[in-house]
DOTI-275039 format. One record per residue: residue in three letters; x, y, z of N, C-alpha, C in turn. Coordinates in steps of 0.05 Angstrom, whole numbers, plus 5000, padded with zeros to 4 digits. Layout:
REM residues N
PT   r   nx   ny   nz  cax  cay  caz   cx   cy   cz
PT ALA    X    Y    Z    X    Y    Z    X    Y    Z
...
***
This chain:
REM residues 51
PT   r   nx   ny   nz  cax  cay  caz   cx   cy   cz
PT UNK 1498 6588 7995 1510 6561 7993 1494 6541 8009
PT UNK 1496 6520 8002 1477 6494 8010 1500 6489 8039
PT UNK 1484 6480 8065 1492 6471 8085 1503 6436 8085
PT UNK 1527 6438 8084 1539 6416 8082 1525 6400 8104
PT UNK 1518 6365 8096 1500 6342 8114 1531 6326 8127
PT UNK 1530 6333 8155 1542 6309 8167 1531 6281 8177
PT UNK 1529 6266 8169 1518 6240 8185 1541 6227 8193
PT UNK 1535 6213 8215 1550 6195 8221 1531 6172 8231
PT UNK 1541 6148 8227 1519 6126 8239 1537 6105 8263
PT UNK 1553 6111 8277 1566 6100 8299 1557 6120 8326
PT UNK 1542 6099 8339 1547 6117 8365 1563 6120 8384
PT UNK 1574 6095 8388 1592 6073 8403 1616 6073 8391
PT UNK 1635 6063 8399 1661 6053 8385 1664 6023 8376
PT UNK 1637 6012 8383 1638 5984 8378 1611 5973 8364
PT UNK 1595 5992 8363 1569 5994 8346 1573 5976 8310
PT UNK 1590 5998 8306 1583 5989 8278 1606 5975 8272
PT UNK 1618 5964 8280 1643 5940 8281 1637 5910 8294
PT UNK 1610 5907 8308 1610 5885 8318 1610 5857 8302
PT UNK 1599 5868 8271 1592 5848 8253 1614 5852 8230
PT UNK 1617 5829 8221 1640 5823 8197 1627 5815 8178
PT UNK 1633 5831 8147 1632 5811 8127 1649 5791 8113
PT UNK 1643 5760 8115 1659 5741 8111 1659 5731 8084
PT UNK 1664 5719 8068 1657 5715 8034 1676 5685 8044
PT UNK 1661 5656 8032 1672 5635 8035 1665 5631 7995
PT UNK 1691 5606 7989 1691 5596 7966 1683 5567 7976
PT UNK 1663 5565 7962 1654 5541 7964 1644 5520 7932
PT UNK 1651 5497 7933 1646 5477 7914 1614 5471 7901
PT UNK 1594 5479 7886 1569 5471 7886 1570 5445 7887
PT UNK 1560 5423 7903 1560 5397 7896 1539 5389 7867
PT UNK 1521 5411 7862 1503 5406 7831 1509 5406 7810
PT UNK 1532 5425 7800 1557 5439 7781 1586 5432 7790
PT UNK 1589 5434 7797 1614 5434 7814 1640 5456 7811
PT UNK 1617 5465 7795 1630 5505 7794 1625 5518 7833
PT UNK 1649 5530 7833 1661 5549 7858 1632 5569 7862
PT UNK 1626 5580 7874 1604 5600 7884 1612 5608 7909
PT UNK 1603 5634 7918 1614 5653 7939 1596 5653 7954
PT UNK 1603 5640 7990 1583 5637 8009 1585 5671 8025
PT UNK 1567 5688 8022 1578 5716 8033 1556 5711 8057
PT UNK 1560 5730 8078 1543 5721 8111 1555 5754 8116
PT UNK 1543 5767 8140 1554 5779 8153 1550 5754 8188
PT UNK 1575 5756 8194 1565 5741 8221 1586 5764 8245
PT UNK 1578 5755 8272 1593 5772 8289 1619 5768 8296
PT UNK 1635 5792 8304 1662 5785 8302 1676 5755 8320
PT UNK 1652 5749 8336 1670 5722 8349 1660 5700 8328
PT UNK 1645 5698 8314 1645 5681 8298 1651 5668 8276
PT UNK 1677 5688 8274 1691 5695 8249 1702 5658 8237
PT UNK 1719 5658 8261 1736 5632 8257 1711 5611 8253
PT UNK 1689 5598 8275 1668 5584 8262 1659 5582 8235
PT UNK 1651 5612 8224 1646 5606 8196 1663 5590 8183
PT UNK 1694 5596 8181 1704 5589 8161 1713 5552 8168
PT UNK 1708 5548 8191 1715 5515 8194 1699 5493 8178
***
């Protein structure tokens, strides 16, 4: 039998949580069709993005 692969990629408890993915709807001013602003930014920056 094949040896089952554990990975894990956290080393920390705060490693791989520090960053958020945010998705904003935003207006094209060229079209003026909706388009999806996606960012990862860090978790204190959450509220900034979206202002």
């Amino acid at each position: 039998m094949a040896k089952k692969a554990v990975a894990t990629l956290q080393t920390g408890k705060t490693d791989g949580r520090a960053h958020s993915k945010v998705i904003k709807m935003v207006k094209s001013p060229k079209t003026g069709a909706y388009i999806f602003d996606e960012q990862m930014v860090p978790n204190e920056a959450v509220k900034e993005f979206f202002k």
